[in-house]
N, C-alpha and C positions, 0 to 999 in steps of 0.2 A: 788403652788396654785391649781394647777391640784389635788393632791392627798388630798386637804384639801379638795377641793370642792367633791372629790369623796368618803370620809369618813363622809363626811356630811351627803353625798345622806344613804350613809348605818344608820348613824344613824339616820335619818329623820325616814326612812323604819321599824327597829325595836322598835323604840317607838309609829310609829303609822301603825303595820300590820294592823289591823282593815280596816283603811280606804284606804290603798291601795290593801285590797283583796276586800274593795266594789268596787273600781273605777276600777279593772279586769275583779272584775264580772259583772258590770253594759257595759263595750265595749262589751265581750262576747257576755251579755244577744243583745245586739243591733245587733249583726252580726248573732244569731240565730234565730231572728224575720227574719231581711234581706235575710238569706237563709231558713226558712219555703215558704216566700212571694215567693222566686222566684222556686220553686220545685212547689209550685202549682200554679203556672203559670201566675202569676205578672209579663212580661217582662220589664217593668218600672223600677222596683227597681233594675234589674240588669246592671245599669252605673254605672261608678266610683262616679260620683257625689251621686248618692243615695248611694252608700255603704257607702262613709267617714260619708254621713250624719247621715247614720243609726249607725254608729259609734260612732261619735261625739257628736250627738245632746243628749241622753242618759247621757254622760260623762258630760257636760256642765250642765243640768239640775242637773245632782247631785252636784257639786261644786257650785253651786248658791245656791241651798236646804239649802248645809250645811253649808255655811258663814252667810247667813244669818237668820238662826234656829232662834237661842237665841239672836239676835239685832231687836230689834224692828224698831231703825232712819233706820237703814241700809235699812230692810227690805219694807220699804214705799219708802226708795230711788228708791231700786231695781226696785220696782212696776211702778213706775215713770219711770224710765229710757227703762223698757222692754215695756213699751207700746206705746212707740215711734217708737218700732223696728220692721220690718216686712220683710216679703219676698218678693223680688223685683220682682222674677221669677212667671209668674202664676202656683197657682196647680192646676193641671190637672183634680183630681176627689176628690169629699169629701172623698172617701177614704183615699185617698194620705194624705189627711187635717188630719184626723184622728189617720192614723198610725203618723203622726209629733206628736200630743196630746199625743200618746199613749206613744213615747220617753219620751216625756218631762215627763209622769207622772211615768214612770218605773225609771228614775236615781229622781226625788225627791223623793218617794217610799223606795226605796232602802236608800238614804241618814237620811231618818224616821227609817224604820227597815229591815233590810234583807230579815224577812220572809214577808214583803208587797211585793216587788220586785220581791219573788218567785212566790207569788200568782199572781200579774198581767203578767211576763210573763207567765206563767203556762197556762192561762184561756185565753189568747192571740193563745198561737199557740192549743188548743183545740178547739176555734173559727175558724181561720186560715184554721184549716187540717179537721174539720166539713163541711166545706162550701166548702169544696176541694172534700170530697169523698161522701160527699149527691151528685155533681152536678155530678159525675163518675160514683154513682149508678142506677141516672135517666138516662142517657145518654145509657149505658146499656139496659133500659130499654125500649129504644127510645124516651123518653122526653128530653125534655128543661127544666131545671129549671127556668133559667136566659137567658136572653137577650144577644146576643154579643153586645160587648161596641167597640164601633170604636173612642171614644174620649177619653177612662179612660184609656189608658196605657197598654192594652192587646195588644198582636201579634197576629196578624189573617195572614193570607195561604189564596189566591183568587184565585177560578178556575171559567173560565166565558167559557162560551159553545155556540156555534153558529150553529143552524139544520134546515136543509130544513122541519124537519115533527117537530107536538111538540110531546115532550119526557115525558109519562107520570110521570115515575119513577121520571125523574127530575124536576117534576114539586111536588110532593106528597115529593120530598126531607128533612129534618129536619133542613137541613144548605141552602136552597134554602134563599137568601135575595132581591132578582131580581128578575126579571122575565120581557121580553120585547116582542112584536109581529111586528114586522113592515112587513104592508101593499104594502110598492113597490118594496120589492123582496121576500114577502112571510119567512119571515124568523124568525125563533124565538132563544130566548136571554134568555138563565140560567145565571144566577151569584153566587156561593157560596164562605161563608166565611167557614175558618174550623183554629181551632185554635193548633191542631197538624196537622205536614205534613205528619205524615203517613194518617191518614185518608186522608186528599187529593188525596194522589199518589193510596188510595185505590180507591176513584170514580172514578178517572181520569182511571184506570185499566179496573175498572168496565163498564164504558161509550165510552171508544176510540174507540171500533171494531164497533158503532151503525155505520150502511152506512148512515145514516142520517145525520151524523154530519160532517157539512164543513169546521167548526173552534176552536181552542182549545186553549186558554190564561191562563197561569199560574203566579200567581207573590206570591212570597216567600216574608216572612216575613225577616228584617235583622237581 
């Protein structure tokens, strides 16, 4: 039984390479979206959960594409039945909503024509690694492009500062998100978010020797 069911498998495979070199290529393509996202710095996407997703969900879209191509009944079934279906879990940020669309439309893509599938991820991680090294070149250049997101699934590094005198530097700061003065011990309140730790451990460097400062709270991202 064994060796019948395993000569099957092979010939399954040789009369239909085509579509299991697209359903290779279509995981792949979902695990090099998943690791573009998490190199520029999507900490979100790196659970197990978002990986199989970013895996799976690709895969899944293409095997539904391609059953129901050329069936019309089927096709209106499918429609019917997939819009019953949803995620039970909240997403986080329309991003997050987004990259799920962008699965779903890379494995039906692909199950259409190979060279769609090249062209949407293609133009995926040339968005992806655009919006990765615009925000690297302002940041260089002392701007902010973008806002830290404290709800969409980034990792932020918090270093909060406590000084008897106020700190100009740290007030004039780029990652300065706080800022407090309280009245009955005279004392003033920096907060910074920073979304690498070497920069942290860079102000934290740069700020420790002020004699000014009575208190120094760091919390790392996990």
């Amino acid at each position: 039984m064994d060796d019948f069911d395993l000569s099957y498998i092979f010939y399954l495979f040789q009369n239909n390479q085509d579509i299991f070199l697209k359903i290779i290529f279509t995981i792949i393509s979902g695990f090099i979206i998943r690791t573009s996202l998490s190199i520029t710095g999507q900490a979100w996407v790196r659970t197990q959960h978002q990986t199989l997703t970013y895996l799976i969900l690709p895969f899944i879209s293409f095997v539904i594409a391609s059953v129901i191509m050329n069936n019309i009944a089927l096709s209106l079934g499918m429609i019917g039945a997939l819009s019953i279906v949803r995620f039970r879990n909240p997403v986080k940020s329309p991003f997050e909503l987004v990259m799920f669309f962008a699965l779903l439309t890379l494995g039906i893509s692909i199950s259409v024509d190979l060279k769609w599938g090249l062209i949407v991820i293609f133009f995926l991680l040339i968005i992806i690694f655009f919006a990765y090294f615009y925000e690297r070149i302002l940041l260089l250049l002392n701007k902010r492009p973008f806002n830290l997101s404290f709800e969409e699934g980034s990792s932020l590094n918090f270093l909060e500062i406590t000084s008897s005198n106020e700190i100009n530097s740290a007030k004039k700061h780029k990652s300065l998100i706080h800022f407090y003065f309280s009245k009955n011990d005279s004392s003033y309140n920096y907060k910074f978010a920073f979304e690498n730790k070497k920069d942290l451990e860079a102000m934290h460097d740069k700020i420790s020797n002020n004699l000014d400062i009575i208190g120094i709270e760091i919390k790392y991202s996990n």
